[in-house]
C-alpha positions in Angstrom: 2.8 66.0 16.9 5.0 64.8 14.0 5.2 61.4 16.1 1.8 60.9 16.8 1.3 61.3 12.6 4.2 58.6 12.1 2.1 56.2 14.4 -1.1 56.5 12.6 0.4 56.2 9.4 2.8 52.9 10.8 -0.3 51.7 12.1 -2.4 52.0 8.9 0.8 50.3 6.8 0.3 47.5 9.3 -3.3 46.8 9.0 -3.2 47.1 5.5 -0.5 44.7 5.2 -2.2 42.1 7.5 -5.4 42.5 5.0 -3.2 41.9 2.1 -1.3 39.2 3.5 -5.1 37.5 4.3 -6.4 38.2 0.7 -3.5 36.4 -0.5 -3.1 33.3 1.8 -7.4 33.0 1.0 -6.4 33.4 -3.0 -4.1 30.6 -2.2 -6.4 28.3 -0.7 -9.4 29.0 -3.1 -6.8 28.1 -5.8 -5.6 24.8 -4.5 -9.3 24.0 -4.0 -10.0 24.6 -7.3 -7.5 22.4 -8.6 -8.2 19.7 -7.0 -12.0 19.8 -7.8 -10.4 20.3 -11.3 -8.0 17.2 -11.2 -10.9 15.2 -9.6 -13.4 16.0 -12.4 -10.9 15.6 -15.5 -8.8 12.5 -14.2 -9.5 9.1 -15.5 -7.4 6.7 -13.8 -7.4 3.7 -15.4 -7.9 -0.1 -14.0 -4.5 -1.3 -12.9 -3.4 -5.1 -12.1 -4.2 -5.8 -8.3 -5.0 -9.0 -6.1 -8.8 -9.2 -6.1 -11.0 -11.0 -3.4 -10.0 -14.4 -3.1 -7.2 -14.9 -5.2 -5.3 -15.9 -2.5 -2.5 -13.0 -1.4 -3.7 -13.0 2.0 -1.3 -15.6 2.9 1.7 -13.3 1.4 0.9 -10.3 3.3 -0.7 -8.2 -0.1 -4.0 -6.9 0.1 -6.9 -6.3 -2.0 -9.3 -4.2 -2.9 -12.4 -4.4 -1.3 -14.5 -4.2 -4.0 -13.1 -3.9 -7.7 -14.4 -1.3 -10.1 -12.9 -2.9 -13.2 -13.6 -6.6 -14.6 -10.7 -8.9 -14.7 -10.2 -9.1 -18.5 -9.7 -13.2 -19.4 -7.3 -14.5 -21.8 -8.1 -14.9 -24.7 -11.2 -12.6 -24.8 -10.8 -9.3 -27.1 -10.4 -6.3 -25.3 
C-alpha cells in the first residue's frame, strides 16, 4: 500500500513539474517577444553612409541598397 502512495505522489511531483517547467519556457518566449516588439517600436536607427543605386560599386563587389530611405545630404547644404 505504502508503495502504491509513493507512486501517486512521484507521479503528481512529475506532472507538476512538467506544467511548471511549460509556464516557464512560455514566460520566456512571451518575454523575448515583447522585447523585441519593444526594441522595434523605440529604436531609431539612423541613415548611415552606403553605396546608393548607381554610384558605381557594382564593379568592386559592394552592394547597395535597393531603395534608400534617407536623402544623400550635398556639400555644402545645411543640415
Amino acid at each position: 500500500m505504502n508503495d502504491a502512495v509513493f507512486q501517486a505522489q512521484q507521479r503528481k511531483r512529475s506532472v507538476a513539474g512538467l506544467w511548471l517547467l511549460t509556464a516557464l519556457v512560455v514566460a520566456v518566449i512571451l518575454a523575448a517577444n515583447a522585447h523585441l516588439v519593444y526594441v522595434a517600436t523605440t529604436s531609431q536607427p539612423a541613415c548611415i553612409a552606403h553605396i546608393r543605386q548607381g554610384e558605381g560599386g557594382a564593379e568592386r563587389g559592394a552592394f547597395s541598397a535597393a531603395q534608400s530611405s534617407c536623402s544623400p545630404v550635398k556639400q555644402g547644404a545645411p543640415s
